[in-house]
N, C-alpha and C positions, 0 to 999 in steps of 0.2 A: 504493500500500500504506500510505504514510504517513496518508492522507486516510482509508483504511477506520478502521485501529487510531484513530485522532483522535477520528472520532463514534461508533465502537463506545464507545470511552471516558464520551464524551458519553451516549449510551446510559445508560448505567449510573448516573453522576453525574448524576443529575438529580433535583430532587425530585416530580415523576410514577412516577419508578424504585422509590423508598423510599417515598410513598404505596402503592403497590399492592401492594406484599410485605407491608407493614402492616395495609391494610387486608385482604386475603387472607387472612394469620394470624392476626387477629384472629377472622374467622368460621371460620377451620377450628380454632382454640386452641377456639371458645364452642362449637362441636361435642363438640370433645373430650373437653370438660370435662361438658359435658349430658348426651351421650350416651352417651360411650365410658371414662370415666373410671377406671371401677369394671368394666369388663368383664373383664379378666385373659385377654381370648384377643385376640391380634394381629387375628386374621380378622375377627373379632366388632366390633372397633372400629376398625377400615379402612374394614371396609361402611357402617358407620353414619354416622363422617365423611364420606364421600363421595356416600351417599345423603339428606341432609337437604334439602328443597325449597330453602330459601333459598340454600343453596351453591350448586346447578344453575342457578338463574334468574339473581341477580346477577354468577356468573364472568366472563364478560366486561366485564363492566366493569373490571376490573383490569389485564389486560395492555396495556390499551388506552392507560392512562395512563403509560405508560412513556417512550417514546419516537415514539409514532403522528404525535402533531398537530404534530412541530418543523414538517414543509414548510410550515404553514401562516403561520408568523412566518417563516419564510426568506423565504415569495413575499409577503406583504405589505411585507414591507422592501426588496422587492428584492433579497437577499443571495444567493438562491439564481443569481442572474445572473451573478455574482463566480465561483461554485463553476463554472456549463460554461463559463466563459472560460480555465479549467485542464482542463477534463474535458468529453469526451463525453456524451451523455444515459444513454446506456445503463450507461454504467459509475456514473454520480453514484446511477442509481436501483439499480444492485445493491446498493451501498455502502448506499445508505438500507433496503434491503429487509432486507439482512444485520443491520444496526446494531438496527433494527426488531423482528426476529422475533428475537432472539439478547434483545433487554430485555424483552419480551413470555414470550419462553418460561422464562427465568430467574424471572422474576416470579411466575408459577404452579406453577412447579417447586420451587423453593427452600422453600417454606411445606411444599407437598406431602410433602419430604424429610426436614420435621424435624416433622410431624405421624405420618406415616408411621414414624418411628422413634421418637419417642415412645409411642405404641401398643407396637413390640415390643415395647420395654423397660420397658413396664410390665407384660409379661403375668407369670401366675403360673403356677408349677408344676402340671403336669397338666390348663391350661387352653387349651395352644394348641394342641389337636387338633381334626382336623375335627368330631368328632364333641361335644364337651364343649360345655358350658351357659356361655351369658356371664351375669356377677352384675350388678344394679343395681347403684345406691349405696349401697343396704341389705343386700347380699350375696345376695341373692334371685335363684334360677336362677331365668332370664327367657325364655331364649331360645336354642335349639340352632342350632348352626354349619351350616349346610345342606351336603351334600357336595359338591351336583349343583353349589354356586356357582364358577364358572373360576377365582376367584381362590384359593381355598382349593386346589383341582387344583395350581395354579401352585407354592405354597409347599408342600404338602406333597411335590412329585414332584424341584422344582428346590432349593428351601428356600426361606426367606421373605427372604431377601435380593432374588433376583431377583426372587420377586413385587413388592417395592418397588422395585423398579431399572423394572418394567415400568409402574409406578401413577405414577412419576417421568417416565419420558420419556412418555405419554400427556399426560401434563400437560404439560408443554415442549413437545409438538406443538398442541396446546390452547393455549397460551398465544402462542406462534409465529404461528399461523394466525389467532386474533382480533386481531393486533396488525397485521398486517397487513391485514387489512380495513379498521382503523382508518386506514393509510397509504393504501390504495387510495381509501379517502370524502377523505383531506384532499390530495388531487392530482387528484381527479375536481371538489370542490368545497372549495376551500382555504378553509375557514373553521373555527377549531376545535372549537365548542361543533360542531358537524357533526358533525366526524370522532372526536367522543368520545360522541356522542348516538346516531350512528345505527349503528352493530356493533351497541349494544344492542336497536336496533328489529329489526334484520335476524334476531339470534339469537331474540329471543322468539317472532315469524313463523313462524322454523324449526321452534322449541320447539315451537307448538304445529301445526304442518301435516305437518311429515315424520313419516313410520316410525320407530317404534324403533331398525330397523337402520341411520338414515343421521344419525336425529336427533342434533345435536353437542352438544346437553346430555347425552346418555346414553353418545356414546365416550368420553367425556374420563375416565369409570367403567369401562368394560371389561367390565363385569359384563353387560349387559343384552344387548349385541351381540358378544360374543366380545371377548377382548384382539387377536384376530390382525386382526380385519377392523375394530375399531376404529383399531388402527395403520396399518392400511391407510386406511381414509373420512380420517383427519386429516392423513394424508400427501394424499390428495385436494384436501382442503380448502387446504392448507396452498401445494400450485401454482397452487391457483383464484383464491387472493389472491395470489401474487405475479404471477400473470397479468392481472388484474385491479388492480393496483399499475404492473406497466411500462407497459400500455396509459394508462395516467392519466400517467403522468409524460412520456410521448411525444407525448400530445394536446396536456397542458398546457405544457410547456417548448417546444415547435415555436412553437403558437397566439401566446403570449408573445413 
């Protein structure tokens, strides 16, 4: 227990940890501000942050930086030899998997949370209905709130708290599941410009070959494929890397 709480700590303290929430909120801040600024309806500039090309293509690369590529300086150095001379395999790679997707899904969650609530609290009076016009940065109605969109359903049925509680953890499961891929490439092929190059080859592939309803650029949004069945693919996603994470750490720590 002592050994989890230590690298989860690690985790966090690192500067991969605080590049990735920066640079995250940097592009969801320049959305923000581009798109959503002047919109006065939460709904209106939720969707817009979350649907701009650049956000969707680039995500992954951010959780990925957090904590993915330590294995790769452990097994170069050797140091990772020291940790199962205390520990089991299986339990060192829980620890790692935990430590992993817990800096991963922070990283993409955290921006989310304070993007997400910047929006409410910037809406105006009489603007955060489903139905009302979002304004430019000129005051110019631009653009009607659509009803049929799930997320609007969400906030107006539950309130718009749990719509962002649910736009939150999508992201944390998002953010979770590509950092783990990232752990799964740097224990399949311990090198780290790898396990920080190739989630992103992996995602783009996806991006453009899979369906809407499986594609992980469009769950991590909710909107496209439902919130329910998004939650659900990224909890998929999410055991496929850590399954794909212990398998690597079993080949590699045995083979060694």
């Amino acid at each position: 227990m002592k050994f989890l709480w230590t690298d989860i700590k690690r985790s966090f303290a690192n500067p991969g940890f605080f590049a990735g929430i920066f640079g995250l909120g940097a592009l969801l801040a320049y959305n923000f501000v581009t798109e959503s600024l002047h919109s006065g309806s939460p709904y209106y500039a939720i969707v817009n942050i979350l649907a701009v090309s650049g956000f969707t293509v680039f995500l992954p690369v951010f959780p990925v930086l957090g904590y993915a590529s330590r294995f790769c300086g452990e097994y170069e150095s050797g140091y990772y030899r020291l940790i199962l001379a205390r520990m089991k395999i299986q339990k060192f790679a829980w620890v790692r998997m935990t430590s992993v997707a817990l800096s991963g899904g922070a990283i993409v969650a955290f921006p989310y949370l304070l993007i997400c609530l910047a929006a409410v609290y910037q809406k105006a009076p009489g603007l955060a209905d489903a139905n009302s016009l979002g304004l430019d940065a000129f005051g110019v109605n631009v653009l009607r709130v659509e009803t049929d969109i799930e997320m609007v359903v969400i906030g107006q049925t539950y309130g718009v708290g749990v719509m962002v509680a649910v736009k939150v953890l999508l992201g944390f499961l998002f953010g979770a599941a590509w950092a783990l891929v990232g752990l799964a490439f740097a224990v399949w092929m311990p090198n780290k410009y790898v396990s920080l190059i190739a989630p992103f080859v992996l995602y783009e592939s996806l991006y453009i070959l899979m369906p809407n309803c499986l594609n992980p650029a469009l769950l991590v949004r909710g909107d496209d494929a439902g919130h329910l069945l998004s939650l659900v693919m990224e909890c998929v996603w999410l055991f496929a890397a850590a399954a794909a994470a212990m398998t690597g750490f079993r080949r590699r720590c045995k083979d060694e």
